[in-house]
ROGU-67067 format. One record per residue (C-alpha): residue number from 1; residue in three letters; x, y, z. Coordinates in nm, 3 decimals, always signed. Layout:
REM residues N
NUM, ALA, X, Y, Z;
...
REM end
This chain:
REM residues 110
1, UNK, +7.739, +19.976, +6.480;
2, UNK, +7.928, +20.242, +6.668;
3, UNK, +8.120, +20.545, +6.464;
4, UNK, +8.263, +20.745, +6.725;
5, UNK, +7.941, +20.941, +6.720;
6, UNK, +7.546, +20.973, +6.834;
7, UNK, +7.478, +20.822, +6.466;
8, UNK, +7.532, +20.502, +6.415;
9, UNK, +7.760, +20.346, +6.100;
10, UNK, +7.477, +20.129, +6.032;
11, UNK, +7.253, +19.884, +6.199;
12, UNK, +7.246, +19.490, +6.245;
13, UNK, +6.901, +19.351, +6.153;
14, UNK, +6.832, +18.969, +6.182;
15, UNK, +6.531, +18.789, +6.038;
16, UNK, +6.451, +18.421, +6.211;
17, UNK, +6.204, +18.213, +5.990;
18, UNK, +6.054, +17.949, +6.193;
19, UNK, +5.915, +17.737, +5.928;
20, UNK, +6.290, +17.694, +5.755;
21, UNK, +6.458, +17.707, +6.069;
22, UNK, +6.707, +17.957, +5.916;
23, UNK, +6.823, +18.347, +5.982;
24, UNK, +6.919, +18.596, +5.753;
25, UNK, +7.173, +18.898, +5.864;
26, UNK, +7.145, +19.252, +5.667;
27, UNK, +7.288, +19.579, +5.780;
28, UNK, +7.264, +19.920, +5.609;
29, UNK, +7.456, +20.231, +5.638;
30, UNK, +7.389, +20.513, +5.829;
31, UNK, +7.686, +20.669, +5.796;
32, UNK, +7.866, +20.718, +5.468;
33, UNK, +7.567, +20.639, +5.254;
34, UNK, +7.620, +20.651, +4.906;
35, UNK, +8.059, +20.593, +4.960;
36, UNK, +8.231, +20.269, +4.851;
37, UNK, +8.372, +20.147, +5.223;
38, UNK, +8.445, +19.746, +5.362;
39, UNK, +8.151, +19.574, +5.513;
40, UNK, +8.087, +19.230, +5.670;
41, UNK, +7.801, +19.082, +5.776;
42, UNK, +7.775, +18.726, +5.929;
43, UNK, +7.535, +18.468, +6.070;
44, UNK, +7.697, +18.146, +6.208;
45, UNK, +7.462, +17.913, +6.296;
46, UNK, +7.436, +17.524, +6.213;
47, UNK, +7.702, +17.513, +6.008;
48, UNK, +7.957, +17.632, +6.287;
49, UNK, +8.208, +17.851, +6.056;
50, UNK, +8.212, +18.172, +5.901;
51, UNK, +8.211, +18.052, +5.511;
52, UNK, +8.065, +18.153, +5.135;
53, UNK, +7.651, +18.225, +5.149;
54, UNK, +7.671, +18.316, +5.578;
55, UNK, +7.914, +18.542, +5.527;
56, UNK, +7.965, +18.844, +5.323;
57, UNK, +8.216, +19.125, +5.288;
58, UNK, +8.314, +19.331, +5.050;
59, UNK, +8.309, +19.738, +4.913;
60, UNK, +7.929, +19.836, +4.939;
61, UNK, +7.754, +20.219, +4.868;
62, UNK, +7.466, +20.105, +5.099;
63, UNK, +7.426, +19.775, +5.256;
64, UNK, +7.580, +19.428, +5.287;
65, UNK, +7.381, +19.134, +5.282;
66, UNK, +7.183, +18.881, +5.337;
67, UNK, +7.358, +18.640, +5.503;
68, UNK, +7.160, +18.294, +5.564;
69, UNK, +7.228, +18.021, +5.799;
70, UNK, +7.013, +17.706, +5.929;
71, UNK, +7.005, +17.733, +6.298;
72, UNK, +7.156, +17.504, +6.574;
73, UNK, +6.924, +17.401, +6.845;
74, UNK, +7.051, +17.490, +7.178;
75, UNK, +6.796, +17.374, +7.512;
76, UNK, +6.498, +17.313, +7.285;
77, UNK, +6.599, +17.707, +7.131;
78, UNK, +6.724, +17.795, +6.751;
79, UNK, +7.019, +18.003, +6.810;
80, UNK, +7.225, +18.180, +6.527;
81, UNK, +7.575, +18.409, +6.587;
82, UNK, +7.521, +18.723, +6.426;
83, UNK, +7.814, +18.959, +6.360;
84, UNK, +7.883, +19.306, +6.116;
85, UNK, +8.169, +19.580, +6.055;
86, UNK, +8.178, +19.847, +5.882;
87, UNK, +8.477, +20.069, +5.801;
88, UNK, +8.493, +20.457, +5.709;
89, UNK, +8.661, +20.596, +5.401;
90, UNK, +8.968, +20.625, +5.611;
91, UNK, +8.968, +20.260, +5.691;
92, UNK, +8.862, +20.293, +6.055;
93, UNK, +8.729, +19.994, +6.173;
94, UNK, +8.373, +19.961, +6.328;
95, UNK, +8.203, +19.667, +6.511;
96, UNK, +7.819, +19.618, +6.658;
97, UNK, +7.742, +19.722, +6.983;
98, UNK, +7.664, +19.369, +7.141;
99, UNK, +7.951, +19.165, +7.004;
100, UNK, +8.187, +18.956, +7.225;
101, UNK, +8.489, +19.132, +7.157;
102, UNK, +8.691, +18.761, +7.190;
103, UNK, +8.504, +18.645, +6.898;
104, UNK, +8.340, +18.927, +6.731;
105, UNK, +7.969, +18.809, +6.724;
106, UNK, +7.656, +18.816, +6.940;
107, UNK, +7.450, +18.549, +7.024;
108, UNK, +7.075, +18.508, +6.929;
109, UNK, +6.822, +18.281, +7.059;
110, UNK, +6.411, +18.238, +6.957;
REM end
């Protein structure tokens, strides 16, 4: 996730289990370790909304997550939409690098 730096707020790590069919989304600071700012991180997958258990937000000290979703099959592929922000403790907003900005995730294929 960008901060307006060369160090990142945090970083987006996704997990794809092939035997469940199901990714999990986890990001930890990098910035602001150890002070109470918002997170978010999402996976959208087979369900097709943002809801309780795929997404999760809230004040964190180090990390947010993990977020689980089933996949959705897409040409013969299990796809997931992955998305995190992270704010500072002024409230500054940031987003990862790769998301679409029109819907604020990134799409993953395996």
């Amino acid at each position: 996730m960008r901060s307006g730096s060369t160090l990142p707020a945090g970083t987006v790590y996704v997990q794809y289990n092939p035997y469940t069919r199901t990714f999990c989304g986890f990001a930890p600071k990098s910035r602001w370790v150890g002070m109470a700012t918002d997170m978010r991180v999402a996976t959208v997958g087979a369900s097709g909304a943002a809801e309780e258990g795929n997404s999760l937000s809230g004040t964190s000290l180090y990390a947010m997550g993990p977020s689980r979703e089933p996949a959705w099959e897409h040409d013969g592929r299990d796809c997931v939409l992955f998305g995190a922000r992270m704010s500072d403790p002024q409230g500054n907003q940031y987003f990862h690098q790769s998301a679409n900005a029109a819907i604020g995730y990134t799409r993953l294929c395996v």
